[in-house]
C-alpha positions in Angstrom: -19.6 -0.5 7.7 -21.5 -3.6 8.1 -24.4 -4.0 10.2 -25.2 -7.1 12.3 -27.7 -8.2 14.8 -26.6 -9.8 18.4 -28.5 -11.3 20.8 -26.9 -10.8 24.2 -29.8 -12.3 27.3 -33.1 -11.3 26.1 -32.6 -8.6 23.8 -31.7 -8.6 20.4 -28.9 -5.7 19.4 -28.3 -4.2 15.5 -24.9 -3.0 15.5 -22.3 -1.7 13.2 -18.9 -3.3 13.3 -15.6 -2.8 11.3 -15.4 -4.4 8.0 -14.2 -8.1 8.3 -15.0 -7.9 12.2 -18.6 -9.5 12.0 -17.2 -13.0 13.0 -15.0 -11.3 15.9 -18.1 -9.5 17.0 -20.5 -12.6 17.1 -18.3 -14.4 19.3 -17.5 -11.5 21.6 -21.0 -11.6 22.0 -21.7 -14.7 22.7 -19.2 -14.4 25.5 -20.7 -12.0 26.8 -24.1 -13.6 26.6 -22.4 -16.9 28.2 -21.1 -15.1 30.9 -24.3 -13.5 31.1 -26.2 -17.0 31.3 -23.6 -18.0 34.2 -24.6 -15.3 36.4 -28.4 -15.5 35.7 -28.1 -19.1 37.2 -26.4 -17.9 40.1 -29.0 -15.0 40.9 -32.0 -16.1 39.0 -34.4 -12.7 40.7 -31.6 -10.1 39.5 -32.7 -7.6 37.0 -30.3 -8.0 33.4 -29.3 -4.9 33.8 -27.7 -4.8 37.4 -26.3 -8.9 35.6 -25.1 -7.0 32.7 -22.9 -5.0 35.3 -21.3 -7.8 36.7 -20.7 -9.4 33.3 -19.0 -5.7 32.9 -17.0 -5.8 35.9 -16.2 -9.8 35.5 -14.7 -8.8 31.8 -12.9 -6.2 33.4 -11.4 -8.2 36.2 -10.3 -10.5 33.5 -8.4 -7.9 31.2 -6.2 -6.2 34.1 -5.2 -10.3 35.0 -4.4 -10.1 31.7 -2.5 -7.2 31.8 -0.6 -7.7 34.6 0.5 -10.5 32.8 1.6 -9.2 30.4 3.3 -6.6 31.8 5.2 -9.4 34.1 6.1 -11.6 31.1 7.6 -8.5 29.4 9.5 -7.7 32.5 11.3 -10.6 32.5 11.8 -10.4 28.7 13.6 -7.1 29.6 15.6 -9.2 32.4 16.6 -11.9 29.9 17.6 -9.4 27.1 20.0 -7.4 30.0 21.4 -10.7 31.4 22.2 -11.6 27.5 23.2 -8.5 26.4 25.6 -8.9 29.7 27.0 -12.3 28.5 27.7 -11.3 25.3 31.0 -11.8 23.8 33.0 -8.7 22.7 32.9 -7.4 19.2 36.0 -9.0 17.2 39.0 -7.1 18.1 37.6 -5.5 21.6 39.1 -6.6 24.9 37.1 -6.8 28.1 39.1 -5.9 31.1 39.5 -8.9 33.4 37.7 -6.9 36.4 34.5 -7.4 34.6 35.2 -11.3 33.3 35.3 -11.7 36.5 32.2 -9.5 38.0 30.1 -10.9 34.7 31.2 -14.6 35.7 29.7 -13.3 39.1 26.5 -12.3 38.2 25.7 -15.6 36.0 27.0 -17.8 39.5 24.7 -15.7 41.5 22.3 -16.6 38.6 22.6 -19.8 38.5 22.5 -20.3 42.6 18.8 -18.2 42.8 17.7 -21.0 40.0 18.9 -23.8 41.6 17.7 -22.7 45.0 14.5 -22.1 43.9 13.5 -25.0 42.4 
């Protein structure tokens, strides 16, 4: 495991990463330090550690947005795949009744109208 030195504020720390992560490590740490720097400006008498707290909680803030994101972006996958999996043509030699032509042509006019009205 290879061992690297950071410098995060003031202090100087020798750590040991995964091999082939040195690179990824520096520059988490020199976000960390950035963010670090930011906050020191903005409260220049706070002690590093209770500003090392803040970058904590800052981080954190930023990887739940993320998260929810995510978790948004693949909920609407999941809508996407059902509305195409619902528009999909038959397999070769299958008959859909016309009861659900018509209820699938439904859904894709409601659709459309929610898109259009929305914009």
């Amino acid at each position: 495991m290879p061992q690297i030195s950071i410098r995060i504020g003031s202090r100087s720390y020798d750590l040991a990463c995964g091999d082939g992560q040195e690179d990824r490590t520096h520059a988490l740490a020199a976000e960390v330090d950035a963010c670090l720097t930011e906050l020191r400006i903005q409260m220049p008498n706070a002690p590093e550690a209770k500003l090392l707290v803040f970058v904590a909680l800052m981080m954190a803030d930023r990887v739940q947005e993320a998260q929810r994101e995510v978790a948004t972006v693949q909920a609407e996958l999941a809508e996407a795949r059902a509305a195409i999996e619902a528009d999909a043509p038959p397999p070769v030699g299958e008959t859909i009744p016309v009861e659900e032509l018509f209820s699938r042509l439904e859904n894709r006019i409601d659709t459309i109208a929610r898109k259009v009205a929305a914009a």
